[in-house]
C-alpha positions in Angstrom: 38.7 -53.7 -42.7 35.9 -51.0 -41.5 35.3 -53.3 -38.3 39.0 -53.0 -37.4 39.3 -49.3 -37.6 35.8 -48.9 -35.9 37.5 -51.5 -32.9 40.4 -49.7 -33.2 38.9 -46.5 -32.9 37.1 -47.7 -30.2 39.5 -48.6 -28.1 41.7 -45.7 -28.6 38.4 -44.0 -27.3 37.8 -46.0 -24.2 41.7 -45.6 -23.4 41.2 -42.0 -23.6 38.5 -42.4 -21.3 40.3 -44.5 -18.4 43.2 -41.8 -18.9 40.5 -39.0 -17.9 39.4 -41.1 -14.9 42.7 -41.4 -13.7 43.3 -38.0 -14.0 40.2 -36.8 -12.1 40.8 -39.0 -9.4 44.5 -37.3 -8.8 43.2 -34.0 -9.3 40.6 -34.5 -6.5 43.4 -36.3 -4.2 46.4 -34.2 -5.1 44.9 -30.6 -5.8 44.6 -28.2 -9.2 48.5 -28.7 -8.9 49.2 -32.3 -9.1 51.7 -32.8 -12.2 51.5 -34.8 -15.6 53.8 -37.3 -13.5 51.5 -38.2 -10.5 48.7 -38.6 -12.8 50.5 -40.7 -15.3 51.4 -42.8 -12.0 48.0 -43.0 -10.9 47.0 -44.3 -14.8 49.2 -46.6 -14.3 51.6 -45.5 -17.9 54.3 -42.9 -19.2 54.3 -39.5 -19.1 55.0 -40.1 -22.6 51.5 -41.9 -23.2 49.6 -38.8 -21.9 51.5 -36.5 -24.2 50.4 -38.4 -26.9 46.9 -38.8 -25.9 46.5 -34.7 -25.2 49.3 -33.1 -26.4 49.6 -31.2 -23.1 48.2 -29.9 -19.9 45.7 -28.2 -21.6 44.9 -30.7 -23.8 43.8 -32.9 -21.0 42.3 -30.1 -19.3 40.1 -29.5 -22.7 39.2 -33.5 -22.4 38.0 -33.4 -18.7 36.0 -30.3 -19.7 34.5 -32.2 -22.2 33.1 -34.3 -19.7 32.0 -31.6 -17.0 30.8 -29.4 -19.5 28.3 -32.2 -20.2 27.4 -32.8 -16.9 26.9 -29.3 -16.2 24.2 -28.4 -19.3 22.5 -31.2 -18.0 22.1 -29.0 -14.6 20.9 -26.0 -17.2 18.2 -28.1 -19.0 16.9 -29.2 -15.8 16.4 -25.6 -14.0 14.5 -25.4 -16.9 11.8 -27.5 -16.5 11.9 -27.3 -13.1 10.2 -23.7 -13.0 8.5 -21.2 -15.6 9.6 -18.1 -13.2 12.5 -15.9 -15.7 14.3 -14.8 -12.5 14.4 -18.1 -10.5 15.5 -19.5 -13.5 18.7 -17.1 -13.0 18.9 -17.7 -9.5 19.2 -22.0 -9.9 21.7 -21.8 -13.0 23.7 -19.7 -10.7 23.4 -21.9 -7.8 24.2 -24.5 -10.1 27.4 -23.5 -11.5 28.6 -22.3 -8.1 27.7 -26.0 -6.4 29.7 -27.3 -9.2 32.5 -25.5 -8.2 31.9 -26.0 -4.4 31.1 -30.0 -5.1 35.1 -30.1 -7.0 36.9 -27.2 -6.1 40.0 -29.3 -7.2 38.6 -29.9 -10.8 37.2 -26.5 -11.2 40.7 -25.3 -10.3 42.5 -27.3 -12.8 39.8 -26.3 -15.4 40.1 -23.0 -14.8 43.9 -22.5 -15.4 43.3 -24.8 -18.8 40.4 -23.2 -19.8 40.0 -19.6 -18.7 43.7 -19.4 -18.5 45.2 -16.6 -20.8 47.2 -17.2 -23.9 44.3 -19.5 -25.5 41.7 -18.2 -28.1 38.5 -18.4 -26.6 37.3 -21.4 -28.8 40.4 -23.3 -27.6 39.1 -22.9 -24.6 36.4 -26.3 -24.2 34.3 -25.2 -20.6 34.0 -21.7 -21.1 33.5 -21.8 -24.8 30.8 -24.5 -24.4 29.0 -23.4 -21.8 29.1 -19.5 -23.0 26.9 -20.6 -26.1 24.8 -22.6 -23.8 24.0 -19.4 -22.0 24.1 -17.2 -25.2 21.6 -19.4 -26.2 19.2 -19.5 -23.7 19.6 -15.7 -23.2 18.9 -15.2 -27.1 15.3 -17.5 -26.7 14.7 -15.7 -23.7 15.0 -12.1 -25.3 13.5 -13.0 -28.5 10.3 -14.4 -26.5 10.1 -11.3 -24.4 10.3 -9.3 -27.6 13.1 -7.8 -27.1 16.6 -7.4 -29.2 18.7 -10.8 -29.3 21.9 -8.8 -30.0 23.3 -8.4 -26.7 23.0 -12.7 -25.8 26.4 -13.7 -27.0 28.2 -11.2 -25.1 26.0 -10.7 -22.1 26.6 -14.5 -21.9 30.4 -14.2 -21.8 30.4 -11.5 -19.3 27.7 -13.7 -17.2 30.3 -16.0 -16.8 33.0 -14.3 -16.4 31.4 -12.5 -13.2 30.2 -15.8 -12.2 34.2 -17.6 -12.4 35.6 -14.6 -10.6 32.9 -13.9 -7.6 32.7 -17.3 -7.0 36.5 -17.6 -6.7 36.3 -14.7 -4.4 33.2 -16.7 -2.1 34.9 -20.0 -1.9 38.5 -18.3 -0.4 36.5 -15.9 1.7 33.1 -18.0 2.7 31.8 -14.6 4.6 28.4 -15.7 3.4 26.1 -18.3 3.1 26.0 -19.9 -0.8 22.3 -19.1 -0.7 23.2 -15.3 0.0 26.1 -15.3 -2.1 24.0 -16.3 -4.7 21.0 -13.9 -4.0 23.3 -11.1 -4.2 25.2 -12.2 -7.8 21.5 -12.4 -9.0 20.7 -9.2 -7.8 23.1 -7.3 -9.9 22.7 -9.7 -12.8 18.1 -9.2 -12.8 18.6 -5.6 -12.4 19.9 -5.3 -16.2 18.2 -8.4 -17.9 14.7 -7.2 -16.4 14.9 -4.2 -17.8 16.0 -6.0 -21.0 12.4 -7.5 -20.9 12.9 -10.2 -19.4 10.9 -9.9 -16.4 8.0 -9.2 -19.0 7.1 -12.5 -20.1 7.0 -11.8 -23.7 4.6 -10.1 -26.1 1.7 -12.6 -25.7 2.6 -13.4 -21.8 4.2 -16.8 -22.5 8.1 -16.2 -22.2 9.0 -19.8 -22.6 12.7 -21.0 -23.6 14.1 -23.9 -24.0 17.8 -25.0 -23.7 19.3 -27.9 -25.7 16.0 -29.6 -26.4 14.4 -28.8 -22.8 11.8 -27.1 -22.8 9.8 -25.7 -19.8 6.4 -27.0 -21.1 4.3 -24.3 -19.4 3.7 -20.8 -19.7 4.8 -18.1 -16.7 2.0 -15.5 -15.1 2.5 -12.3 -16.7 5.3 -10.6 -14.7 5.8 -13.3 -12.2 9.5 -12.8 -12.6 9.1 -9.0 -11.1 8.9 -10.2 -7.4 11.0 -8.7 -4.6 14.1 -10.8 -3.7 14.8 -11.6 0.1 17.0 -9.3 1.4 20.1 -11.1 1.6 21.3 -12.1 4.8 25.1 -12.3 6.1 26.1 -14.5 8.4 
């Protein structure tokens, strides 16, 4: 009897799955817009079936964001270990969440209207909510190792993304700079307040290492290596 549920379950689980693919792939071909009709069509089923698997839009919004959120704490952890430097560690989980967007501007789209769309609590709310306590997270180790107060993480971590959702909207329509600038810039404004948090510090005995979701950067920063000058930000 336990086999049957777990095969049952299973299946149920894998269905879900080729539903979310067929819904990713009309999002990308159809746009943020594409309706509960064309992707039933392209899965090949019901509108009904789609209601039942996700309830609604947002439902399967929730579900896809599921999958990018995944995908994109994966691209945390990894600017993790791939420097020790507090402010380039900024500048790359920017650039990260903005080539997301840039990479499926179609997907983001959708997301966005599911998950920072208004009328939800925020915990109803899969990408943002996930990906805020990522942040909040690695904000709170970061403070905490610099010897600083952890209070502000949760928050600064929220508005962190918020700024990010909305600028980069703003970038992609306009594209009046360079994704390296635009980048440079958003990190500018956002250093300026956690350095003089303590982050640019290191932390009471120099070290100032964090880790995020089991990464961890394995080595210890120079003293105040975050504190160099940025470029100056160029416009094209």
């Amino acid at each position: 009897m336990g086999d049957r549920r777990r095969r049952s379950r299973k299946a149920t689980e894998d269905r879900r799955e080729e539903l979310i693919d067929a819904a990713v792939t009309a999002i990308r071909r159809d746009g943020a817009q594409v309706s509960m009709e064309e992707i039933a069509h392209e899965a090949g089923i019901t509108k009904p079936i789609i209601y039942a698997n996700f309830g609604d839009k947002a439902g399967l919004a929730d579900a896809i964001a599921a999958r990018f959120s995944t995908e994109l704490q994966a691209r945390f952890a990894a600017v993790w270990v791939e420097t020790d430097d507090s402010r380039e560690r900024v500048v790359r989980s920017i650039d990260a969440w903005v080539g997301f967007i840039e990479e499926d501007p179609h997907i983001y789209s959708f997301l966005s209207e599911g998950t920072f769309g208004a009328g939800r609590r925020l915990d109803e709310r899969r990408l943002v909510d996930e990906l805020g306590r990522t942040v909040s997270q690695a904000l709170g180790q970061a403070l905490r190792a610099s010897g600083s107060d952890s209070g502000p993480a949760e928050p600064w971590a929220f508005g962190i993304l918020g700024m990010v959702h909305v600028s980069t909207e703003w970038w992609l329509e306009r594209r009046t700079l360079s994704r390296a600038d635009f980048v440079e810039f958003i990190t500018n404004l956002l250093w300026e307040g956690l350095a003089g948090a303590g982050l640019a510090d290191g932390g009471p005995d120099g070290s100032g290492t964090v880790a995020t979701d089991g990464a961890s950067s394995g080595a210890a920063p120079r003293r105040g290596a975050a504190t160099t000058a940025p470029r100056r930000a160029r416009r094209r």
